[in-house]
N, C-alpha and C positions, 0 to 999 in steps of 0.2 A: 366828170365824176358820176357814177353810175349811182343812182337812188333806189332802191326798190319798195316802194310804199305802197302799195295797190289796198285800198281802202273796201274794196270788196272780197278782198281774203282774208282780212282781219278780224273778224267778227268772234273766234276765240280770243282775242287779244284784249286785254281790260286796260289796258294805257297804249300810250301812242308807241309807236317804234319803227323805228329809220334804222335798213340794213344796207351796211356799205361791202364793196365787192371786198376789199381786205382792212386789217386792221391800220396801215398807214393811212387811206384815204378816209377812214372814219376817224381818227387821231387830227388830222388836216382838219376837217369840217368840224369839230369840238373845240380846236386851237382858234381858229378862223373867229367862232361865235364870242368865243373870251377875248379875243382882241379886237373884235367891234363893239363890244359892250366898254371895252379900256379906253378905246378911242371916241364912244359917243358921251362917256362921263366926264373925259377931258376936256371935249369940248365946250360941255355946261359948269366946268372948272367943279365939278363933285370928284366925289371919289369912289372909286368901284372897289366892294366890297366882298373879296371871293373865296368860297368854301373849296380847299385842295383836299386832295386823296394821294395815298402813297401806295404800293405796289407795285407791279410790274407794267397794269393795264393804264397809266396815265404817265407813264416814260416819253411814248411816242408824242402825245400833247404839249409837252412840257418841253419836247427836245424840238417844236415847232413855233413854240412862243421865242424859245430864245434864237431859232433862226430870225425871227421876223423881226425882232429885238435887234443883232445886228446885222440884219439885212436889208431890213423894210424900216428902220428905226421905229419899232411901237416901244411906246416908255413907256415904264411900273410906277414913277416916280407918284401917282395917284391911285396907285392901289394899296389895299390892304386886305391882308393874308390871315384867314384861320385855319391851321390843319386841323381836320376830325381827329385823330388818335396817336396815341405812342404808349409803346410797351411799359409797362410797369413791375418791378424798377426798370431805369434803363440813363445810362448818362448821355449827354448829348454827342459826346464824341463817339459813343462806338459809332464799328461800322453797323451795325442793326438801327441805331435808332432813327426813326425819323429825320429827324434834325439835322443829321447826315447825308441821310437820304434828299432831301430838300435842297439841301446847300451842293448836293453834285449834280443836283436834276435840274434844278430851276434857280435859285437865288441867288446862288457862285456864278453866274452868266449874263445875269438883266442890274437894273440901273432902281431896282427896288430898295427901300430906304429901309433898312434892318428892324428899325422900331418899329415897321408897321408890320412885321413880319411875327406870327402867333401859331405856337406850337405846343401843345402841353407838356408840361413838366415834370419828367419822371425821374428827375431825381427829389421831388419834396418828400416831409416824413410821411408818414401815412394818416396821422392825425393832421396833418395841413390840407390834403390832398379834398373836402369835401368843401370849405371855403373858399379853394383856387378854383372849383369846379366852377361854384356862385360865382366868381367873377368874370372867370372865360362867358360864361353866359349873358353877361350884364354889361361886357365891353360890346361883346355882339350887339346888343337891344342897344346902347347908348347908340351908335353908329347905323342906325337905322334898320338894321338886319343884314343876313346876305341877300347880295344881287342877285348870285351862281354859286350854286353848290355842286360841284361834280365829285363822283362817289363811282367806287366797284364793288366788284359785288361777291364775297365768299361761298366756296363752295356748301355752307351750310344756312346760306340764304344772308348772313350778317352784311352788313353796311356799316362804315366805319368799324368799330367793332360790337355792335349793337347786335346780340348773336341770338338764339332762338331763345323765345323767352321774354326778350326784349318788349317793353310797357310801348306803344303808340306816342305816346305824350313825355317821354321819358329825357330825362334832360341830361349833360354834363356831366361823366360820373367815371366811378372807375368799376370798373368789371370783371370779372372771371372770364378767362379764355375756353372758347371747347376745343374739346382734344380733336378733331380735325383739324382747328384752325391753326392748333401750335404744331399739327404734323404738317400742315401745307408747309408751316415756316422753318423744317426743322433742319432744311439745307442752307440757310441763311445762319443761324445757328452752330453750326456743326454738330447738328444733333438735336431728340426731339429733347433731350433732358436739358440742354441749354437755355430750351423757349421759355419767358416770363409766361408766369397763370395770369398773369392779370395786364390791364389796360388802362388807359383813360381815355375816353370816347364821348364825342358829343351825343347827344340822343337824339331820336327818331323825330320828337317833337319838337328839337332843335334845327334839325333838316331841314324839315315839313316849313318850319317858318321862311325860307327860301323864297325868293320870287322865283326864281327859277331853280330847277334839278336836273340835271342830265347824269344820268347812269351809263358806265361803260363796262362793255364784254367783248372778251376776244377770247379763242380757241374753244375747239369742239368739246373741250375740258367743262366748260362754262353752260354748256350747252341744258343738260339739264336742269340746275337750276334758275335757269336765266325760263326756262317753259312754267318751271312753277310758279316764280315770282310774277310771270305775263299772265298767265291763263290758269293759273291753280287759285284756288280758294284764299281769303284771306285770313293768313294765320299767324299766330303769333311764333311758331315753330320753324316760319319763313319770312324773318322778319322783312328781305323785300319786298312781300305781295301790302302793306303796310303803304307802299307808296301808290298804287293803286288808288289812295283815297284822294292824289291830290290832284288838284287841277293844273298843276305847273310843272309836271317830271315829262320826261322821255329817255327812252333807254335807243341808248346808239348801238348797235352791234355788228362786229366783219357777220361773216357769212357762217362761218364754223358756228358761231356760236349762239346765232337764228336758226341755227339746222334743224332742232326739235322741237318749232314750230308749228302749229296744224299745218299753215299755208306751205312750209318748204316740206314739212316729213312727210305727211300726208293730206298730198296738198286735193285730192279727190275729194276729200270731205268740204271742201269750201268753193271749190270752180272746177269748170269742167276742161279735161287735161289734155293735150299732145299728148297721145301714150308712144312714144317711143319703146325698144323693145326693155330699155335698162328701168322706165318708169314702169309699166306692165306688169316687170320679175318682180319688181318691191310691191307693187301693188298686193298681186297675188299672194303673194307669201307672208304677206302682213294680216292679211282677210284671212287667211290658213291658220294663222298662231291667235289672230284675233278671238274666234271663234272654235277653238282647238280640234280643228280637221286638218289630215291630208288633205295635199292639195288636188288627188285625182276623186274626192268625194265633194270637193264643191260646189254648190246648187246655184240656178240663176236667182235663185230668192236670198240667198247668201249675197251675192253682188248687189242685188237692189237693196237690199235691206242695209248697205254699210256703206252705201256711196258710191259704188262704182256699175251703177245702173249704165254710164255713158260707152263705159271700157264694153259692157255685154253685148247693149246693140251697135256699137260700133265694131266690134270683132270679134261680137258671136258667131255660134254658141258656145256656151262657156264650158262646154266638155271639151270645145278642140282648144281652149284659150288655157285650159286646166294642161290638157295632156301638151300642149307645148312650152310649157312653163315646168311641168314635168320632168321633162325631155332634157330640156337646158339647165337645170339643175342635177340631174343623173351624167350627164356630160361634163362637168367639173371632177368630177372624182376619177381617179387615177393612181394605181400603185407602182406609174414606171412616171416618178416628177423629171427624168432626162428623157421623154417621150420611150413610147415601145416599140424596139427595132423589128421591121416587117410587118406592120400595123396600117390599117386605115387608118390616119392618123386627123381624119377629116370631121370627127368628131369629139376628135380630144383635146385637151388643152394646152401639150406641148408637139411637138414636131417627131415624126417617128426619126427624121436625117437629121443632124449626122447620128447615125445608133452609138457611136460613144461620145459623148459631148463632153468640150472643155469647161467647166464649171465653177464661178468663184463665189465663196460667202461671204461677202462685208459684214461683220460684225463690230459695231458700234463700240463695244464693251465687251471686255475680253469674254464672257459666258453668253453674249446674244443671241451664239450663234447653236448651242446646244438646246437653251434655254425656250427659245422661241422655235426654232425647225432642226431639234434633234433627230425627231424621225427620221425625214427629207432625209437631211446630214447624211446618216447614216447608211440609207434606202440606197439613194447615189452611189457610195463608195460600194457597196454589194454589190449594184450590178453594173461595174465598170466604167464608171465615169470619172474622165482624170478631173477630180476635185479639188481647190485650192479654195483656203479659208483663209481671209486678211484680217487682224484686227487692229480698228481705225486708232484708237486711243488704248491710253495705258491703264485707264481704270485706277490710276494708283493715290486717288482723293478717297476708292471708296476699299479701305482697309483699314481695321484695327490698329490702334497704336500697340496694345498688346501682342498682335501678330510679329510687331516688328519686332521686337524683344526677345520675343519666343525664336523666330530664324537666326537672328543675330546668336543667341543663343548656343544655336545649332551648329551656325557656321565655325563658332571658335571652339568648339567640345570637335566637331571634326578638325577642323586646322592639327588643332592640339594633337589629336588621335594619330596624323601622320607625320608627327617630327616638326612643324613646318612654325614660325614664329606669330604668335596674336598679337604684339604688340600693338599694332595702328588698331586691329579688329575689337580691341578691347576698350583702346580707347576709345572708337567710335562709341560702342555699346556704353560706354560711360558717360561721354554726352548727350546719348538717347534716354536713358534714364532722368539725366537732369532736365531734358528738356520740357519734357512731357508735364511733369507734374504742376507746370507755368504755362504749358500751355493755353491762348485764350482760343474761344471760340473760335472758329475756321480761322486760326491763324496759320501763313503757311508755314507747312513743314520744311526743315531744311533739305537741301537737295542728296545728301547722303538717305535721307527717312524715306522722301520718294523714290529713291531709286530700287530701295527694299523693296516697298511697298509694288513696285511697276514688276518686279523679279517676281513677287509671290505670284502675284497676278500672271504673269508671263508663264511659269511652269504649270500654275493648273489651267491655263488655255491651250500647253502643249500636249499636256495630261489629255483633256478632252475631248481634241483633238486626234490622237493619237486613238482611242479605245474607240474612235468613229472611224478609224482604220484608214487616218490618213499618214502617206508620210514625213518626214522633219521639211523636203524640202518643198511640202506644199501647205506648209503652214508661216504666213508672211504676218510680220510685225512691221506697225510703218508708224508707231508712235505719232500722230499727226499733232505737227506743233501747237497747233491754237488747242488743244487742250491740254499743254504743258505748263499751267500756269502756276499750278501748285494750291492755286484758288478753286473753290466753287463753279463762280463767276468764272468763264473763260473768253480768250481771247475772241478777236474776229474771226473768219477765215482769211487767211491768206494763200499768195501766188504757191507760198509752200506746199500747203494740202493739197492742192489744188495738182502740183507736180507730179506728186507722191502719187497719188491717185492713178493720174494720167499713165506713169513708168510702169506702176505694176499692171494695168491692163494691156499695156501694150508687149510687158513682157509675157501674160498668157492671154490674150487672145481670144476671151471666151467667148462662147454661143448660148454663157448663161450667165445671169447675175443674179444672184440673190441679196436683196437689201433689204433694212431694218424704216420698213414703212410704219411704226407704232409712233405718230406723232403725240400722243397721248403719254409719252415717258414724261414723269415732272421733273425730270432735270435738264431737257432740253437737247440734250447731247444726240438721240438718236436723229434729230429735223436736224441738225447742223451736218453729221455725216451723212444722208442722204444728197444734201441739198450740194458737196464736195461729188459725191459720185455724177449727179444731172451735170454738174459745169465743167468733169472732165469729158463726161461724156460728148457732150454739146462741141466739147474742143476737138474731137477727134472723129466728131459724125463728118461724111463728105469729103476727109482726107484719110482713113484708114477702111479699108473693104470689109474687115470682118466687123463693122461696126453695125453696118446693113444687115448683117444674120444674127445679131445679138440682142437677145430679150433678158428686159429688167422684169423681175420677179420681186413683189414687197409681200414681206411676212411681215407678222407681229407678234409679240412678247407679253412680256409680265402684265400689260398693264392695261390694252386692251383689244378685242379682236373687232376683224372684218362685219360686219351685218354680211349678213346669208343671200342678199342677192348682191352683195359684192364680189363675192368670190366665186375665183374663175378656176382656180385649180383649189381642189381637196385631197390630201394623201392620207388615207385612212391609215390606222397606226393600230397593230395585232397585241394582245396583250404583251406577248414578248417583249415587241418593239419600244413598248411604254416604259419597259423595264430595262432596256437597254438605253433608252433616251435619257429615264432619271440616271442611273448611272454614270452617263457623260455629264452631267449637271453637277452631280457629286465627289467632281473631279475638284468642281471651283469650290475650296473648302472654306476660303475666307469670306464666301458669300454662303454660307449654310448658317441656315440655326437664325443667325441675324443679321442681315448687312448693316449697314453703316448706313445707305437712305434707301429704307424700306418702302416711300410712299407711304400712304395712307392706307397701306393693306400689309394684315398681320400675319400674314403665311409664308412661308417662305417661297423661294422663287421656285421650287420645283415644285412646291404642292399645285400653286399658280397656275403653273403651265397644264399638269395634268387637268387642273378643276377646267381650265380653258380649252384643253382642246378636249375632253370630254362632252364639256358642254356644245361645242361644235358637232361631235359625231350625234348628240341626240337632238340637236335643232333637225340635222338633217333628215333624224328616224320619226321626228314629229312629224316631216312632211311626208312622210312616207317613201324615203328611200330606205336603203338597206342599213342595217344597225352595225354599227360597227362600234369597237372599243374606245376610239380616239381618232382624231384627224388634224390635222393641221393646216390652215388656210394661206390662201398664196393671191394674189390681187398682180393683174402685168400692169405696166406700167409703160405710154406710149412715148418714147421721145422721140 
């Protein structure tokens, strides 16, 4: 198991921190600690007393206790259980509450005796709720304290739900939500208008009394505030940096989400580096926006003065270190993304052979593929590239219930208009209305509702497609079952996806793939159809030839882009083309105006995309390449 603690790069670091290579082996190594603390208190016939977290980031921990439970036989039957928080109000059986969430993670699996099991209670009145607080408090102090508190950590720095604001010394209480936190939860939900304001949550000063704390982070999502809470100041604004004061925490984190660490982001500021050519480009270009110069006006006193005195005299001088860093980012930009036929193609980013390229776009979500590389999209089919766009799933979780009423609608006012009978049509629309208004939070819809819902979807993907001037039969629906579930939550992947995948590239053959590399979507569904396309791929490298001439291209979308010495291809985008881009975007009407899970960003998806790749076209005009309108970024991807 791979550690990375080097205690000589940590020096912006104000508490300890252990980065594991992904988030299962740091899950292992925090599971591992709680069941040597279970088994050394059993030994002394005590009892171990431990502070639980709910989320998504202490699944993997919990789903390792209870292998070891029946695998390695560690018993619970001496512990006792306090969870930090639970929505308010909230009954114990929804699927939202904690209580739920506990009982399918962890305490439906182990041999833990229920009465020792402690979770706060959202369903008391509101005038009980500050006595139950005093006692959750004072069953803790009766029982000596906790042993182990393990805790995640909110994008807005909260712990439990102890959110900015939050008193040091603050104890058992119930609290107001911020509206980040109820947006993170608003897909659990079915929506942000579902989420409770309020909570009950232990305080900070109830942590802090911990003999131990272990803090856990996973995903690049986590990333920035997991730098504040380590190396930012201590604030009440962030209420992790708060733990900072104790002598007893450590933050576990995979690698994604230590990345905007000094030692990993810029790791020149703290040791001296291997500059390989990929650290080099970040280097420079960071010392460029640092200090707000192009990078062909860089000075060797700019280099020393910011840490990279070593990069100078190692592979000075820094005007050739500038002009080839230059060079290789003027080299990513390209207005032919299926290479340019009859071209040195020895400095560009795609291949000038074959000059017409067979071309597919996996698109995640029926709009990904506009949404995120409508340019490209379009750029392609202009200059002759047999282009085919697949979309992986149906998208038909993120539609209006009102949508559906409104087609339905539609469909019987035509039925009717041609002679033809609405009976069954009307009935349906009859138990669509009844349904709805009982609907509970993400309850699934019935399979008549999604199929609406997958059809709306479906025609403004062909819409979209279509106005990018493709034709019907190169636009492929593969509905991929594991996100047929009708739930949020979706299945595994299976052998199925996995098929689906494999048939349609073998039925075209390309010499391009474009995939939906934005692991940063908060619904998860883009990493899941990427990670379908690698394992067909992996299936059919070394038994199919064209698989040898076929490059994976990752774009991203809504939610966030490439850093600038990531990207290896750039297609600049002409004011036109921005205009043709939104366009195909405005095809998908059930995502205009407002989808259904917005994230935590209030624009719509096309404003998104423009503010995104504008913002791209002028990173590149700050380094002093050419200015262009808009661009759109593209990362290969080696398999």
């Amino acid at each position: 198991m791979a550690r990375l603690n080097l205690l000589e790069e940590t020096r912006y670091e104000k508490l300890p921190v252990s980065v594991y290579n992904n988030q299962h082996e740091a899950s292992v190594a925090v599971a591992n600690r709680i069941a040597d603390l279970i088994r050394t208190k059993q030994a002394k016939g005590e009892k171990a007393v431990l502070g639980l977290a709910t989320g998504v980031t202490p699944i993997g921990v919990y789903a390792e206790l209870v292998r070891q439970h029946k695998e390695a036989g560690l018993s619970f039957k001496n512990v006792i259980t306090f969870n930090l928080d639970e929505y308010y109000p909230m009954k114990p059986t929804a699927a939202q509450s904690y209580v739920t969430f506990m009982y399918e993670n962890l305490f439906g699996h182990i041999d833990i005796d229920k009465a020792n099991v402690h979770i706060p209670d959202g369903t008391l009145d509101k005038d009980a709720v500050a006595g139950y607080c005093l006692a959750y408090e004072k069953q803790i102090e009766e029982l000596g304290g906790l042993d182990l508190q393990i805790l995640g950590i909110g994008r807005t720095g909260h712990i439990g739900f102890n959110e900015p604001g939050s008193a040091p010394n603050s104890g058992t209480r119930m609290v107001t939500l911020d509206d980040l936190t109820r947006s993170d939860a608003s897909r659990d939900f079915g929506g942000k208008a579902n989420v409770p304001t309020k909570a009950i949550t232990m305080g900070i000063g109830t942590i802090f009394k911990a003999r131990e704390i272990i803090l856990m982070a996973w995903s690049k999502k986590k990333a920035p505030i997991i730098k504040k809470a380590v190396e930012g100041e201590i604030s009440g604004e962030v209420p992790a940096t708060y733990l900072q004061l104790s002598q007893h925490v450590e933050f576990v984190l995979d690698e994604a989400a230590a990345s905007e660490l000094t030692r990993f982001d810029t790791p020149w500021l703290v040791k001296d580096c291997v500059w390989d050519s990929q650290l080099k480009k970040k280097a420079v270009i960071w010392l460029a926006n640092e200090i707000n110069k192009p990078v062909l006006k860089l000075t060797e006193e700019d280099y020393n003065n910011h840490g990279m005195a070593q990069l100078a005299v190692e592979q000075g001088p820094v005007y050739n270190i500038n002009i080839d860093i230059f060079n290789q980012i003027q080299h990513t930009i390209t207005g032919w993304p299926g290479g340019k036929p009859d071209a040195d193609d020895s400095q560009r980013p795609e291949r000038a052979l074959p000059a017409k390229k067979r071309s597919i776009i996996f698109s995640p979500h029926p709009d990904d593929d506009v949404i995120s590389m409508g340019g490209t999209f379009i750029r392609l089919v202009d200059q002759g590239h047999d282009v085919h766009v697949a979309y992986q799933t149906s998208g038909n979780t993120a539609v209006w219930d009102d949508d559906v009423l409104r087609y339905m609608e539609f469909a019987i006012d035509f039925t009717n208009s041609i002679g033809e009978d609405t009976t069954h049509l009307q009935k349906s629309y009859e138990d669509m209305r009844a349904f709805f208004p009982t609907k509970q939070p993400n309850e699934i819809d019935t399979q008549e509702i999604r199929n609406v819902k997958g059809f709306i979807r479906k025609t403004e993907a062909i819409s979209g497609a279509r106005y990018a001037g493709l034709q019907d039969d190169h636009i492929h629906f593969m509905a991929l079952p594991f996100y047929e579930t009708g739930k949020t939550k979706k299945n595994s992947v299976g052998e199925e996806d996995i098929q689906l995948t494999i048939d349609l590239l073998q039925k075209i053959k390309p010499q391009q793939i474009f995939a939906a590399g934005d692991f940063a979507d908060p619904n998860g569904t883009h990493l899941v159809c990427f990670k379908i396309i690698l394992a067909a791929l992996e299936r059919l490298k070394g038994k199919e030839a064209w698989v040898e001439d076929c490059w994976l291209w990752m774009y991203r979308g809504a939610w966030h882009e490439f850093e600038t010495y990531e990207i290896e291809m750039a297609v600049p985008l002409s004011p036109q083309e921005v205009i043709r881009k939104r366009n195909a975007i405005f095809k998908h009407q059930s995502q205009k105006d407002r989808p259904v899970f917005p994230g935590d960003d209030a624009r719509e998806f096309w404003v998104r995309a423009e503010d995104r790749t504008r913002d791209t076209a002028q990173r590149y005009d700050r380094l002093g390449l050419a200015e262009y309108e808009a661009m759109e970024a593209f990362k290969r991807y080696m398999f």
